[in-house]
N, C-alpha and C positions, 0 to 999 in steps of 0.2 A: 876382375870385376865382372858383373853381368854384362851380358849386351844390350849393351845402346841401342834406341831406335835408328840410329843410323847407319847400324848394322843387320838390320831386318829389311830382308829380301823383299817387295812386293808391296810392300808399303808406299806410297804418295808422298813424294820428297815437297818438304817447304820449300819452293820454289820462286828466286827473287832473281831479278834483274834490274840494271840500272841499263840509262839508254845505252845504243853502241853511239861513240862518241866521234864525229870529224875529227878528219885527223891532217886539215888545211894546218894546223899549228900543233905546238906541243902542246899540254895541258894545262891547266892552271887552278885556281881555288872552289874554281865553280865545281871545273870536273869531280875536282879529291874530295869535295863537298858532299854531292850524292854518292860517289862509289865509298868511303865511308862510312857514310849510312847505312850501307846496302852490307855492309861488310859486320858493323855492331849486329845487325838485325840478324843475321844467317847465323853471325856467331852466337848469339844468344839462346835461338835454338837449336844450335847443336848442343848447348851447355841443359838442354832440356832435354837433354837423349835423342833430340827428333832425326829422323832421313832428312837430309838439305842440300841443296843443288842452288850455289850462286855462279849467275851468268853474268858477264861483262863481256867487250868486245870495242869492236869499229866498225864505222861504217865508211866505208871507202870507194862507192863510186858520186856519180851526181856531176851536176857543169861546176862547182865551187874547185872538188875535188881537182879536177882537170884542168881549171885557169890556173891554180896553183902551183901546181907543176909545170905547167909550162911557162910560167912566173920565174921560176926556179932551174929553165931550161933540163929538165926532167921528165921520163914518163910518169902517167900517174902512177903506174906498178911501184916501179922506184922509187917514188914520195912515199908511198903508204910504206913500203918497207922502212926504206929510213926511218919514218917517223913511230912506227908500230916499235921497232924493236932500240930503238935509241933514245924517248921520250916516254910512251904509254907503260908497255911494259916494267922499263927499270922502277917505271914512280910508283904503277901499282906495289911494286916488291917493297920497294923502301918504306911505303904507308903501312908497310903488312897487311897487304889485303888477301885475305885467304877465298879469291877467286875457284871454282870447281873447273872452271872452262872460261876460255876466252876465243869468242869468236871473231874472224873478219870477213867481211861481206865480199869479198875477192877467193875466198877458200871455194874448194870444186865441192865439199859438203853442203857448202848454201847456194852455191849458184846452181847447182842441179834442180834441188829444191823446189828452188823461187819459181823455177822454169814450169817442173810439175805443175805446181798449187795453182799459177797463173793461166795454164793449158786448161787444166780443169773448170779452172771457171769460166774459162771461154766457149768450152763443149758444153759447157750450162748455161749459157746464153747470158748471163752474167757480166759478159763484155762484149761491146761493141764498138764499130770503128764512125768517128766523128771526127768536127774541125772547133778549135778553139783559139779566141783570143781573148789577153785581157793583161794586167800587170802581174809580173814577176819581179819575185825576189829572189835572187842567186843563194845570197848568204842563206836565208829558211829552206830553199830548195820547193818553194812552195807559190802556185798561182793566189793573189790577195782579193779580196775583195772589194770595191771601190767600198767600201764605209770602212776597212780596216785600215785605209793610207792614213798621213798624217801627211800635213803642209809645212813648205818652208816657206823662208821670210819670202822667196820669189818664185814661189806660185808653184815649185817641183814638188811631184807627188814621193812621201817618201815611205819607205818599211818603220812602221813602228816600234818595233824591236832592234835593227839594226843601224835607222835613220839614213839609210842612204838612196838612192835614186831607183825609183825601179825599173823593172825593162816592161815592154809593151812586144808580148809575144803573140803570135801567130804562129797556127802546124796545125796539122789533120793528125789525131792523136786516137788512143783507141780507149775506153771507159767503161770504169765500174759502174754497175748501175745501182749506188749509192742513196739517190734520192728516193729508192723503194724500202730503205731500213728505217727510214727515221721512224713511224710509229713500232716497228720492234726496239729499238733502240731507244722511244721512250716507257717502253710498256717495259722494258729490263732497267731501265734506272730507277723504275717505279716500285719493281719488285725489289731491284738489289738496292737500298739506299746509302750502305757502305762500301758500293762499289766505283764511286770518284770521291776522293778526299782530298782537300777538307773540303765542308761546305761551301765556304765561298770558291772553289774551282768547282764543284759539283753543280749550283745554280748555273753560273756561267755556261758550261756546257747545255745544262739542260733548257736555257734561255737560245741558245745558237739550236742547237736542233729543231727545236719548236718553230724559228721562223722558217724551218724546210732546208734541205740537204740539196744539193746539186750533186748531180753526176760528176765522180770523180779521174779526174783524165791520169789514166795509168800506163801510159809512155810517152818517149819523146825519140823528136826525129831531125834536130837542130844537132845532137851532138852523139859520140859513138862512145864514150865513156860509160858502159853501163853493163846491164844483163840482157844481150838480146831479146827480144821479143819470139819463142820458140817457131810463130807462123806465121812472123811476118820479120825478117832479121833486119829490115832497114830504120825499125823502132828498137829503143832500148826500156826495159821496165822503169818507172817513176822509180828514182832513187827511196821515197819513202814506202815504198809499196814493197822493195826490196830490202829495207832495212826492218822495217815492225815483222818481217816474216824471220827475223833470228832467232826470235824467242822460241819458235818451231823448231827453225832447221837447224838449231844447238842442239837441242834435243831427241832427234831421233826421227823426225816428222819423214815421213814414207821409204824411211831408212833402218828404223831401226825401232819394231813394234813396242815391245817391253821395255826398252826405255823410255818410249816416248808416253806409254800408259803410266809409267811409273811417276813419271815428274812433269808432263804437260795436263793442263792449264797454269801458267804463273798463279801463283799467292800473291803477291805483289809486285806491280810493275810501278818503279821508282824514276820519276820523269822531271822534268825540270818546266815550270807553270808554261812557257811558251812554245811548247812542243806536246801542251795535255790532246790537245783536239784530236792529236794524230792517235794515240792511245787508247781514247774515249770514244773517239766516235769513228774513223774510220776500222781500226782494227778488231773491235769488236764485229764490225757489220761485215768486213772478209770474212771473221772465222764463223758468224750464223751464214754467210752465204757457202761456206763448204762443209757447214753441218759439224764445225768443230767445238767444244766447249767455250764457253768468254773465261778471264782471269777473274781473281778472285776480286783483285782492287789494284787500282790506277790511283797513285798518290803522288800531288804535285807537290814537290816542294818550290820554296819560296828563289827569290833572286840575292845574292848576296850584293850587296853595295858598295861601293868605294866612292865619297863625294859625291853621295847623293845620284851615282848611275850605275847601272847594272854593269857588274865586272862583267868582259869582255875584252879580246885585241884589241874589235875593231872600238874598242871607244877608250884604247888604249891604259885601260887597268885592268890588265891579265896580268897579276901574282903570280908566280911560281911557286907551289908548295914548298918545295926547298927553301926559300927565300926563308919561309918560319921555322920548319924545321932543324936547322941548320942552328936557330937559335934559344928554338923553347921545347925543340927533343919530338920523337916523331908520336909520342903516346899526348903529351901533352896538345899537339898540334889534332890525332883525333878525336878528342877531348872537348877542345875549345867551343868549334864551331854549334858541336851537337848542344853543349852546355848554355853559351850563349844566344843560340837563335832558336824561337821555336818553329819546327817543322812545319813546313807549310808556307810560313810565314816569309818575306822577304826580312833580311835583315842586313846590317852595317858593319862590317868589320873596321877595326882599327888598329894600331899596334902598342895604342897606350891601354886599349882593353884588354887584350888578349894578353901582358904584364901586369896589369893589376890584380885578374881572375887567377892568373898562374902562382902570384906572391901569398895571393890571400889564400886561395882552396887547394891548392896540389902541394905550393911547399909548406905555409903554415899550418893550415888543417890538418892535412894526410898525411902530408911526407913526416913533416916534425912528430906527429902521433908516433908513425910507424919506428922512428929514430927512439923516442921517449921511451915508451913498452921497449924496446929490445935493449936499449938502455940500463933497465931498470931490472929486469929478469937478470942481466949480466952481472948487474950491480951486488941484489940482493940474493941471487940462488943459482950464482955462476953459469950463468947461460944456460940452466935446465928448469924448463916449465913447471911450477910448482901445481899440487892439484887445488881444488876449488874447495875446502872445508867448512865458510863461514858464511855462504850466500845470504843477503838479506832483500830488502824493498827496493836498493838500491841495485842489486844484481837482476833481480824481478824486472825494474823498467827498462833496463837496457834488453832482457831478451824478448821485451814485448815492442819494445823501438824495433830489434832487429827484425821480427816476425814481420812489421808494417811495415818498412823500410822494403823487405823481398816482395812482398804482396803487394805494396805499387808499383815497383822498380817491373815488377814482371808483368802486370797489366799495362802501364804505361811504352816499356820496348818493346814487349814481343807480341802484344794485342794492336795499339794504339798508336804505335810509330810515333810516342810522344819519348822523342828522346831525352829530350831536357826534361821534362818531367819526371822521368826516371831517374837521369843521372841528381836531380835536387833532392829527388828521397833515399837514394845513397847516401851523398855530401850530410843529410841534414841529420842521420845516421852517426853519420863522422862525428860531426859536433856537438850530437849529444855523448859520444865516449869522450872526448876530449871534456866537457862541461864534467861526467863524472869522473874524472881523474885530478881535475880540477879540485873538486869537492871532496872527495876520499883522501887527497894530500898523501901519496904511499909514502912519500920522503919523510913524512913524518910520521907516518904508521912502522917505519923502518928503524925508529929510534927505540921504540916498545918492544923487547926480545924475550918477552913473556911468549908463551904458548899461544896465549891468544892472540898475540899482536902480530906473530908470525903465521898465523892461521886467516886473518885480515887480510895482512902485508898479498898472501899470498893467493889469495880471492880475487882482490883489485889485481893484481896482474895478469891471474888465468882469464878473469873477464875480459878486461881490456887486449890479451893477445887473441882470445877466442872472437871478440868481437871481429879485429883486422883480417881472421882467417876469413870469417863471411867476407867482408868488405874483399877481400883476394876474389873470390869467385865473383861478387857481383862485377866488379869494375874490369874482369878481364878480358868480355867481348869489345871493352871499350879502349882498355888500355894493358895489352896484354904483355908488353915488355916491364913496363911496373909490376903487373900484379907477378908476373912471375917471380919476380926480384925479391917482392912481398913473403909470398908462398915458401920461397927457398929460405929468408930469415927464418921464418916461424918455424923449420923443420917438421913442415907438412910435408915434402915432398916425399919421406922417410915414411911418415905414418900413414897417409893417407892417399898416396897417389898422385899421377899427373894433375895440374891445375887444370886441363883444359877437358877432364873428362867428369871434373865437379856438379852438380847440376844444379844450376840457381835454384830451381823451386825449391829443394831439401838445403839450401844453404843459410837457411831460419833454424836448423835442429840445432840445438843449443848441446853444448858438450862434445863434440868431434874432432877437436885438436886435443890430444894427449897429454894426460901430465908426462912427463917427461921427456918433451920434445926439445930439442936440441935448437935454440935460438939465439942466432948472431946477430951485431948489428954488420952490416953489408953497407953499401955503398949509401949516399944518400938517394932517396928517391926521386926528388926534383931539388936539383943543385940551386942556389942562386944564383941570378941570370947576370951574364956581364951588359955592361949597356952595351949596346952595337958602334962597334968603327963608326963615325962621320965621313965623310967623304971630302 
């Protein structure tokens, strides 16, 4: 085959990242949530030929980090390992997440870094040494602002996010001087308008900047858990100051030139809504204070729900991906979340949902289609793809379905980040081959062994399996152990090549699977769900 954009040297990799994640616990649904995401999206462009570069990672120092551990009578070194290589890791593998890099903010690549980039701005006057008091919150790693608290029923101020008590800190800290960006910072949201998404995270931000930025206190000196401060070591850098600098020092940042021209600024930085500020507004005004480019777009997604409260330990519904997997298969599990909740959006899982969507669209729609067609090929023309002799109006609407179907699908994922809107003009795709197979009756087109009836017979099924080859490529940044499964019935892999080097845009070309391709029917695609044990 040619080569791929992502095999061309010097070109600007689509570049995405999801945040680096604490690693005080293992992971849960929220995590698998965005780095899924972050994982359809990379994949999709690569299915576009493009150069792409997906980052994930941890962030491992902070006072959270460190109470943790010694919670656990452990160094913090020792938590982060345990948990990096016993939790984070194996789950990303299991989700199939096809990560480029995976950073941790303990590595000597980013702590060197951090040291540089922070030195520098100090020799630019950029930082200065000051004293601050006010509330903190541990778990955000973040000083609040008295209008950001929330009250309890007896008077304690609490973190609105986490709902628990805050601290009331005091230290002679050193600071960005923060409060000089806001008119660049709003004169750039003014130019870039697709650079916070969705709009309602966009206003919000640009409502919080307008009432004025304060100077941002960028160490601490209460605890030794950190990255030293290079000129003053009895401070360590703001754990947040040292975590937004990964997207840098993953990639090359005063390490390593050409790669870092090749793939820094991020395309998009994929963040979780209570964490945009850091994103949006602080890290953009570092990289204008060191003359570095800003990312393309900062996109919050929404809070997943459980009974009405933001999944979470600390409020005790943190899921384990596992927990679903284990029961509706790890494609269907990436599937779900994207299919069910629109981006951006907070939304509500369940488990009665996530069984109803799976009976109705992946086994009935999809799976049962893909079962039907291979079926039927078997049935009628011994498992070898018949050619397409007798095309009519009816063949006509399905390849103008399919042309609309890729031309939303690919504006909606790879432009849009509107995942679910995507995956519904796939789905609605489905259903309309399933409606004409419906109406074409081949079982009974198969009773006529006239010429022509075998020249019908044999239309409706090259449509119908040509249609599912598209349907292989689109759905396989989403669900790529299916689609492969898919791809291998149809006896594409023979004709056409790996699935994974397919390119969505040209997967509208009508006529690309072979007469004569060799189609099994395989395994089922999405088995029927057993109910789950009771306890």
């Amino acid at each position: 085959m040619a080569a791929t954009g992502s095999e061309k040297q010097g070109a600007k990799a689509f570049y995405v990242t999801t945040p680096i994640y604490y690693v005080n616990d293992a992971p849960h649904l929220g995590h698998a949530y965005t780095t899924v995401a972050g994982d359809v999206l990379t994949r999709w462009h690569r299915q576009r030929g493009e150069k792409v570069w997906y980052l994930t990672g941890t962030d491992e120092h902070g006072q959270k980090i460190m109470r943790t551990a010694e919670a656990n009578d452990v160094t913090p070194q020792a938590w982060c390992d345990k948990l990096v290589e016993e939790a984070w890791k194996p789950l990303w593998e299991h989700l199939n997440i096809a990560n480029d890099d995976f950073i941790r903010t303990t590595q000597k690549r980013h702590t060197d870094r951090v040291q540089e980039f922070v030195q520098d701005l100090y020799d630019k006057g950029e930082i200065y040494k000051g004293g601050y008091e006010g509330p903190y919150c541990v778990g955000c790693e973040e000083y609040k602002l008295p209008g950001d608290l929330i009250e309890a029923e007896d008077g304690t101020k609490l973190c609105p996010i986490h709902k628990k008590p805050v601290e009331i800190l005091k230290e002679e800290n050193y600071f960005f001087r923060l409060s000089e960006y806001g008119p660049k910072l709003l004169e750039f949201y003014e130019a870039n308008p697709g650079f916070i998404q969705p709009e309602s995270a966009r206003n919000e931000v640009v409502n919080f900047v307008k009432q004025g930025l304060q100077d941002l206190s960028i160490s601490r000196s209460t605890f030794d858990w950190g990255i030293p401060i290079p000129w003053d070591e009895k401070h360590v850098i703001y754990v947040w100051v040292d975590a937004l600098l990964n997207y840098a020092t993953a990639v090359g940042y005063n390490e390593n030139p050409a790669k870092f021209a090749e793939t820094f600024p991020a395309n998009v930085h994929l963040v979780g809504k209570d964490i945009l500020r850091f994103h949006a507004v602080i890290w953009p005004a570092m990289l204008m204070a060191q003359g570095l480019p800003v990312p393309g777009r900062v996109a919050a997604n929404g809070w997943l729900m459980v009974g009405g409260e933001k999944m979470s330990k600390s409020n005790l519904t943190g899921i384990k991906p596992q927990d679903l997997t284990s029961h509706f298969g790890v494609d269907a599990y990436r599937w779900y979340f994207l299919r069910a909740i629109a981006f951006g959006s907070d939304g509500s899982f369940s488990w009665e949902d996530f069984s109803a969507r799976y009976t109705s669209e992946l086994a009935n729609d999809y799976g049962n289609l893909a079962s039907r067609v291979a079926a039927m090929v078997g049935k009628y023309f011994g498992g070898e793809l018949p050619a397409s002799t007798a095309d009519g109006d009816a063949e006509k609407a399905i390849q103008d379905g399919l042309a609309k179907a890729v031309a939303t699908a690919d504006l909606k994922i790879g432009e849009e980040l509107d995942f679910q809107g995507g995956i519904l003009a796939i789905f609605d795709f489905v259903k309309q081959v399933n409606g004409y197979i419906t109406e074409q009756e081949p079982w009974k087109v198969a009773k006529d062994e006239s010429e022509e009836g075998r020249a019908r017979l044999a239309t409706i099924l090259y449509t119908a399996a040509e249609s599912l080859r598209a349907v292989a490529v689109l759905l396989n940044p989403i669900m790529p152990e299916t689609s492969q499964a898919l791809w291998d019935s149809l006896g594409a892999e023979a004709s056409l090549g790996a699935l994974a080097t397919q390119p969505v845009q040209s997967s509208a070309t009508w006529g690309q699977l072979p007469a004569g391709a060799t189609v099994t029917k395989g395994a089922v695609l999405f088995p029927r769900l057993e109910e789950p044990k009771k306890d």
